[in-house]
C-alpha positions in Angstrom: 94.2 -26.1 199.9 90.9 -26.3 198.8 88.6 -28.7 197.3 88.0 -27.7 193.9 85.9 -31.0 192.6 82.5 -29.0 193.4 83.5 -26.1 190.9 82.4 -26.6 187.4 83.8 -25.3 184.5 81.0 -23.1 184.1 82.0 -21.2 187.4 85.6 -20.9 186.4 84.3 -19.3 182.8 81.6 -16.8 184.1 84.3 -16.1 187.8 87.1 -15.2 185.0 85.3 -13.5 182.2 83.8 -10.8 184.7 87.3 -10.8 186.5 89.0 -9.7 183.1 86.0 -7.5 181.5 85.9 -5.8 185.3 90.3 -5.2 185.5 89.8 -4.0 181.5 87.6 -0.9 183.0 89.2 0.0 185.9 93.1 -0.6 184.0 91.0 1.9 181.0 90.4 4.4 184.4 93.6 4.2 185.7 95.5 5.4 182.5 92.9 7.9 182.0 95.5 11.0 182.6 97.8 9.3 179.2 95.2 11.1 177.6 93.4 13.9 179.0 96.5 14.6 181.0 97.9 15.8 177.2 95.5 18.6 177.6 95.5 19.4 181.3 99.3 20.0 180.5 98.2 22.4 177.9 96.0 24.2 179.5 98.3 24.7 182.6 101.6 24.8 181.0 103.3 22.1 182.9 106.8 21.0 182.4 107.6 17.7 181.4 108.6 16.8 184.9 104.7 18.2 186.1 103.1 16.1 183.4 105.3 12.8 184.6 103.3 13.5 188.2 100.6 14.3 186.8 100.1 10.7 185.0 102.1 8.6 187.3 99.8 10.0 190.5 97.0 7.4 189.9 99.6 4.9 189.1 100.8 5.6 192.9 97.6 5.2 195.0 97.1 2.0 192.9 100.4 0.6 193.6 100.2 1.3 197.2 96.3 0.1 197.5 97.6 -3.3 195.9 99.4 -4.9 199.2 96.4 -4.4 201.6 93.4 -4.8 198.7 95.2 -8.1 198.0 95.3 -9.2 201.9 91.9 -8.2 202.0 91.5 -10.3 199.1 92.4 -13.3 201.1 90.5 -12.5 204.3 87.4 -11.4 203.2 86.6 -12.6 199.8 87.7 -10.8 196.3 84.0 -10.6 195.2 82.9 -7.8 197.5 86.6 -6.1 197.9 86.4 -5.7 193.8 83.3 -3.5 193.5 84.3 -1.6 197.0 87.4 -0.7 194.2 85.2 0.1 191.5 82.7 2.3 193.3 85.6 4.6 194.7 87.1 4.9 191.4 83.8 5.3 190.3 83.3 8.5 192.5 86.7 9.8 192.2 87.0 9.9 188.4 83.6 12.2 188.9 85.5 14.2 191.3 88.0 14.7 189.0 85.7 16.9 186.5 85.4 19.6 189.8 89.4 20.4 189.6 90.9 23.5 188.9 94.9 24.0 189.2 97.7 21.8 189.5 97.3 20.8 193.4 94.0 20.2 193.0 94.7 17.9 189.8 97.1 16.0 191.6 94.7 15.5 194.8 92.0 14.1 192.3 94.2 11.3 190.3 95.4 10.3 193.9 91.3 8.8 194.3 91.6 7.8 190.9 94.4 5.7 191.3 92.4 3.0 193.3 91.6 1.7 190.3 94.5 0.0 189.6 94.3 -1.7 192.9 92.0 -3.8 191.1 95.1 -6.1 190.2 95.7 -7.7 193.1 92.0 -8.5 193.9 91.6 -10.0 190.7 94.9 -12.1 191.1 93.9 -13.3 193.9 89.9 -13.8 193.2 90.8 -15.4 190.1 93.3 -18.3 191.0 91.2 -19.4 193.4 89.1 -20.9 191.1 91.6 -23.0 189.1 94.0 -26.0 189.7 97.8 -24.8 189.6 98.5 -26.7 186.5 96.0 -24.0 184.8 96.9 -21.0 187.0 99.0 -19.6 184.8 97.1 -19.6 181.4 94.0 -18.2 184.1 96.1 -15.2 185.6 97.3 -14.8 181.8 93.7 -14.4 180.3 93.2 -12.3 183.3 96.3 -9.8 182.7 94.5 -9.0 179.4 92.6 -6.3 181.3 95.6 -4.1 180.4 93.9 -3.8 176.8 92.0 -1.2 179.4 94.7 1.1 178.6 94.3 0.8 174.4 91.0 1.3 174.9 91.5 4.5 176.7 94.5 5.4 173.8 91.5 4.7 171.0 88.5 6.1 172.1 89.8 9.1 174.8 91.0 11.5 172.4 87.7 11.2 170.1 86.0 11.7 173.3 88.2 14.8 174.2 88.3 16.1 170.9 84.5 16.5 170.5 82.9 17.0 174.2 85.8 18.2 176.0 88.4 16.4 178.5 85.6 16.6 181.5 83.4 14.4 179.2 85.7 11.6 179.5 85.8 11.9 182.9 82.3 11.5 183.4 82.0 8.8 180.6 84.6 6.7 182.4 83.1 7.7 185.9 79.8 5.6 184.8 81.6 2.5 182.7 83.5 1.6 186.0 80.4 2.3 188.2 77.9 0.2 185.8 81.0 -2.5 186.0 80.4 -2.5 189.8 76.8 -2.8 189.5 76.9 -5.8 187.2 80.1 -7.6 189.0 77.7 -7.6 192.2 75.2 -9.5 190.9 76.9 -11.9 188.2 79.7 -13.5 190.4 79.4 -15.5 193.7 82.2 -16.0 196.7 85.2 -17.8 195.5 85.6 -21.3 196.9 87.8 -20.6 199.4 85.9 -18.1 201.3 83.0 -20.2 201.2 85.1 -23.0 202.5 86.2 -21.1 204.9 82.7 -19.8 205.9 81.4 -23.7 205.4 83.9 -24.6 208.4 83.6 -21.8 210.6 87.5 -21.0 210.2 88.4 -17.7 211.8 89.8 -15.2 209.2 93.5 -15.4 209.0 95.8 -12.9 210.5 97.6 -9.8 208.7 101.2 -10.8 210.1 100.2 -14.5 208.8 100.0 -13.4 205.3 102.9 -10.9 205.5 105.1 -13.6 206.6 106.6 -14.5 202.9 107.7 -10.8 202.3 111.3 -12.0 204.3 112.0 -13.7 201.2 114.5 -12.6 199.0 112.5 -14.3 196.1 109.5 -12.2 196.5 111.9 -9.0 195.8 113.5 -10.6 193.0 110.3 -10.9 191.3 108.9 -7.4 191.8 112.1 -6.6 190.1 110.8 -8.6 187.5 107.4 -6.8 187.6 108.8 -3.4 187.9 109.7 -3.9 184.4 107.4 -6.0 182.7 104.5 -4.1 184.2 105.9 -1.0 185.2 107.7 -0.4 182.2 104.1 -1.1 180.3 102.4 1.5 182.2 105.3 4.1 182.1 105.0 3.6 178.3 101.3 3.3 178.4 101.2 6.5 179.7 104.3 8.5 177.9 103.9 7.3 174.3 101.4 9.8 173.2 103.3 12.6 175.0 106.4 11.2 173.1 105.1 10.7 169.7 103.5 14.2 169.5 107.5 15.8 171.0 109.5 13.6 169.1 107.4 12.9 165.4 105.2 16.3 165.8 101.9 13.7 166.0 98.7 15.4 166.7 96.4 13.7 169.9 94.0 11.5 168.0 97.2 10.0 165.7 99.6 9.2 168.9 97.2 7.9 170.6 96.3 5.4 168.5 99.6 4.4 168.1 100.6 4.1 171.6 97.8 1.7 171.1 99.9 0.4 169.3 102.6 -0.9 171.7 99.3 -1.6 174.3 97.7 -4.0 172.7 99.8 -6.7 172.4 101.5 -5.5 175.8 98.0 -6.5 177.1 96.4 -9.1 175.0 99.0 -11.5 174.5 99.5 -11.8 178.5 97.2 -14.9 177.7 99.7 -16.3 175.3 102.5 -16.0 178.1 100.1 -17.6 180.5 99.9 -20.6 178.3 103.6 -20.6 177.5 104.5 -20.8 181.2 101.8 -23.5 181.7 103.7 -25.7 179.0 107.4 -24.5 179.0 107.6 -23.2 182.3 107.7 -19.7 183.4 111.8 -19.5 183.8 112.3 -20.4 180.2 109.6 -17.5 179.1 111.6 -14.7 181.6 115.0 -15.5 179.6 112.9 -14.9 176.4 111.4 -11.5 178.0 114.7 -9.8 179.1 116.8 -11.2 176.5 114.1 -9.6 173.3 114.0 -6.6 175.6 117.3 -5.8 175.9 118.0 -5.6 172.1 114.6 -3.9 171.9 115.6 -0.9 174.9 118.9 -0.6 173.1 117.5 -0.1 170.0 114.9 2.6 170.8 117.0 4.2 173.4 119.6 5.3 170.6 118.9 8.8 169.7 118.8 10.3 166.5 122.8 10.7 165.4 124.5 12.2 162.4 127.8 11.2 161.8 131.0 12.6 160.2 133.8 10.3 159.0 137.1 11.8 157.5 137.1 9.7 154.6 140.0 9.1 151.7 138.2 11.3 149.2 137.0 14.0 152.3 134.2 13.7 154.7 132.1 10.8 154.5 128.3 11.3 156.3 125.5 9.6 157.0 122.5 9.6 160.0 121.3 7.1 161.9 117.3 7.3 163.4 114.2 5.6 164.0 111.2 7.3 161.8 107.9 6.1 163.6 107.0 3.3 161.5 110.2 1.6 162.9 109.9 3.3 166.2 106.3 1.4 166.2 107.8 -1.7 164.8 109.9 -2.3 167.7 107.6 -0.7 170.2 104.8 -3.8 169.0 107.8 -6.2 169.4 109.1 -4.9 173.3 104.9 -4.7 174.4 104.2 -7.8 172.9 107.5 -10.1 175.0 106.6 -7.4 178.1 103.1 -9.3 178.1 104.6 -12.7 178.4 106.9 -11.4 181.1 104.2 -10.4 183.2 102.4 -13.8 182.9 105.3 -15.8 183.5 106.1 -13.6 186.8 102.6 -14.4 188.5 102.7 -18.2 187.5 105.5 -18.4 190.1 103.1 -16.7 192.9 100.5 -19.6 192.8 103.1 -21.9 192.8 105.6 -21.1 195.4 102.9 -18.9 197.7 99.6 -21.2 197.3 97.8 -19.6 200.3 99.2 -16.3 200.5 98.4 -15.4 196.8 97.0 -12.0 197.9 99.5 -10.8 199.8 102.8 -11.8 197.5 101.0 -11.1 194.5 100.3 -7.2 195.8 103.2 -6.7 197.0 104.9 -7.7 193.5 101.8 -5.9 192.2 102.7 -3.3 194.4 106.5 -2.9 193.1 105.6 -3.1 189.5 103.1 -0.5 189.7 105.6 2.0 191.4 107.3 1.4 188.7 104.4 3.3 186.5 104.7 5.7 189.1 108.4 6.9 189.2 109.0 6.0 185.4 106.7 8.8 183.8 108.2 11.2 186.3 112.0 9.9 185.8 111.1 10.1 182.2 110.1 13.7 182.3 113.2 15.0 184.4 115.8 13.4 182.0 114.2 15.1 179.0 113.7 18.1 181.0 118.3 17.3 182.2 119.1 15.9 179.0 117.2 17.4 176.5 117.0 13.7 175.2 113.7 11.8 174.0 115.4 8.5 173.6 117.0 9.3 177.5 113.8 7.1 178.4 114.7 4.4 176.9 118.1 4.1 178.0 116.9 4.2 181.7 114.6 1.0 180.4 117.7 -0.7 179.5 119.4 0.0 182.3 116.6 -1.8 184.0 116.0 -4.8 182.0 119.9 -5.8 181.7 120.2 -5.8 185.9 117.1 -7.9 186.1 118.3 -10.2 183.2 121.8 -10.9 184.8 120.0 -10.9 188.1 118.2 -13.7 187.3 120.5 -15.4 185.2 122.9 -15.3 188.9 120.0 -16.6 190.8 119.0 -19.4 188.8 122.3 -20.5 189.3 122.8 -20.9 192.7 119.6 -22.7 193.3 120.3 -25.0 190.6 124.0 -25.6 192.4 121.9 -25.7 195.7 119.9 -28.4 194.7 121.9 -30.5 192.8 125.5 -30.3 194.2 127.2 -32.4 191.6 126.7 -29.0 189.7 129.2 -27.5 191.5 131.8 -29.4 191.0 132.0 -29.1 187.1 134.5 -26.4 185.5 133.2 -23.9 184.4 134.6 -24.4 180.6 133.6 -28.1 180.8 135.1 -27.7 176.6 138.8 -27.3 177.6 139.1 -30.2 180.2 140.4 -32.4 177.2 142.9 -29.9 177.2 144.1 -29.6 180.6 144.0 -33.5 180.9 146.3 -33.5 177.5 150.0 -35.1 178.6 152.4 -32.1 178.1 155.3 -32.8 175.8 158.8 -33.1 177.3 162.1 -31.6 175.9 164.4 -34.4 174.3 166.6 -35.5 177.2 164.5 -33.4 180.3 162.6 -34.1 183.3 161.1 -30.7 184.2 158.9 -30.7 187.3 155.3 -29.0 185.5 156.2 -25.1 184.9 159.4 -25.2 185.6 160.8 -23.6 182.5 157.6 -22.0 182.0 159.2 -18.5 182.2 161.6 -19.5 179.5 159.8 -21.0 177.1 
């Protein structure tokens, strides 16, 4: 591990302020499509099931990027691998304005999808400036670059209403570009790399830093992710689309309130890095999927009218979410999403100190597939079901296997490392009970059960 006496706490301020401003921008370029992918869909009269592709493409190429951007990470420094990310995105949001028809749509948010590769780099850029006992409230101010995709929700449709969807293409195109420009030449090489540099230490090998990926615990935690973070996206990217189907919203008015749901989903990642830091990171997960299961349920429950045969005749009454509540609960699910995705990237430091890049993509990696098949599942079951709420349900369905998951887990390596555990009963309450002398009949000695079947 590295020596991190010689890095003063103005390095770790200016090393994680431009890590967080530069994730906001590229996270704002990645959801781009939640936006102008609303009118794209108009313009070429795409299904539900097209406009799921459509958005979740970029959220693809910047899952995928995330494994090998994050062992780059680790091999050659996050510094110069983050604007290499930026200036790609840069040029293929530009590119994106020259499209003309579906394929060509599609081929376009596959380059801007490197923007969310940004993730990993930053993950792994950013811890290495911090002790572990303040990784996690580091990695939780730097998971507030998901605000990127608020911004996106606030100032896009303005944007696209006035100049044109191409506009905001071109707008974005320079932000993350400028961000490259100015990342360059405010940050320095993170102290491991210069370590490494200092020593003449040869640059570590790819199978070395894939090694951890044969754990089962690495999976379990991208199961985590694909929720936490893939959920976010997925919803990120759907909410305008659904509150304009489901409430009749125009653009500028659903986009603001799938704002809504993204800002605390991003900005109170900090919060859950802090929590992790003093409660620890398992006790934050229980609160995540346990808030998100009521939440899921809740929203996945579709708009029902009911008919009960009464004493007096037919008794009815409706049950259904108007989108004050629908936003309500939305705020509530983004904001204990956010402290999930903290309190999943606490454990990486912790468990996977020198292969942060590597685990941390590959968890990045899962999590961001996630915003890729979501949108697109989302978009077949209306298009099957006929359903808005069907989205929801398939959210539940996820959160309620990860939550009894790693409830399971939790126990075996508690029993694993403290054996005494094992050997307690399992409804400790009703020993008294079973230790409780039976009573005998006046004047018999039955053997125990013996007239059991006659009692």
């Amino acid at each position: 591990m590295t020596n991190l006496d010689t890095v003063t706490p103005a390095q770790q301020t200016r090393a994680l302020t431009l890590s967080t401003v530069a994730f906001t921008v590229c996270f704002a370029v990645w959801t781009i499509f939640a936006i102008i992918g609303v009118q794209i869909k108009k313009d070429l009269g795409l299904t539900d099931t097209q406009f799921g592709l459509l958005v979740g493409t970029p959220i693809l190429t910047g899952s995928l990027s995330r494994l090998f951007l994050g062992i780059w990470t680790d091999q050659y420094g996050g510094r110069i691998v983050y604007v290499a990310v930026m200036v790609a995105a840069a040029i293929a949001t530009y590119l994106l304005t020259w499209a003309y028809d579906y394929p060509t749509f599609l081929l376009a948010a596959l380059g801007v999808g490197i923007a969310g590769g940004a993730f990993a780099v930053g993950i792994a850029y950013t811890s290495r400036w911090y002790p572990k006992t303040k990784q996690g409230t580091a990695l939780g101010i730097f998971g507030m670059g998901n605000v990127g995709a608020a911004v996106t929700k606030f100032a896009a449709p303005f944007v696209m209403v006035s100049f044109g969807w191409k506009t905001v293409a071109l707008v974005w195109a320079t932000a993350i570009l400028v961000m490259a420009v100015v990342f360059w030449f405010t940050t320095e090489d993170d102290p491991v790399l210069q370590e490494r540099r200092a020593k003449g230490l040869p640059v570590e090998s790819t199978a070395m830093h894939l090694s951890p990926l044969k754990n089962l615990q690495v999976w379990r935690f991208s199961l985590y992710y694909f929720f936490v973070f893939g959920g976010f996206v997925a919803l990120a990217l759907w909410l305008p689309r659904y509150y304009i189907g489901a409430y009749g919203l125009d653009i500028t008015t659903a986009g603001m309130l799938g704002a809504a749901y993204s800002i605390p989903a991003s900005v109170f990642r900090a919060f859950g890095g802090v929590l992790s830091d003093k409660i620890g990171a398992r006790r934050v997960m229980y609160w995540t999927f346990g808030v998100s299961v009521i939440c899921t349920f809740l929203l996945s429950y579709p708009s029902t009218h009911y008919v009960v045969q009464g004493i007096k005749g037919p008794i009815e009454f409706a049950f259904a979410l108007d989108f004050i509540s629908f936003t309500v609960i939305a705020f509530v699910l983004g904001f204990f999403m956010s402290l999930g995705k903290a309190a999943v990237y606490k454990h990486i430091p912790v468990y996977y100190p020198n292969n942060v890049g590597s685990v941390g993509g590959i968890v990045g990696l899962i999590g961001g597939l996630g915003g890729f098949i979501l949108p697109i599942a989302f978009g077949a079951m209306n298009d099957i079901t006929g359903v808005w709420t069907s989205c929801f349900m398939l959210l539940f369905l996820i959160v309620a296997v990860s939550f009894v998951w790693m409830h399971l887990a939790i126990q075996r390596m508690e029993r694993r490392h403290a054996p005494e555990l094992a050997k307690l009963p399992e409804l400790p309450e009703l020993e008294g009970i079973n230790a409780a002398p039976r009573p005998k009949a006046a004047g018999a000695s039955l053997p125990d059960g013996a007239a059991a079947g006659n009692a």
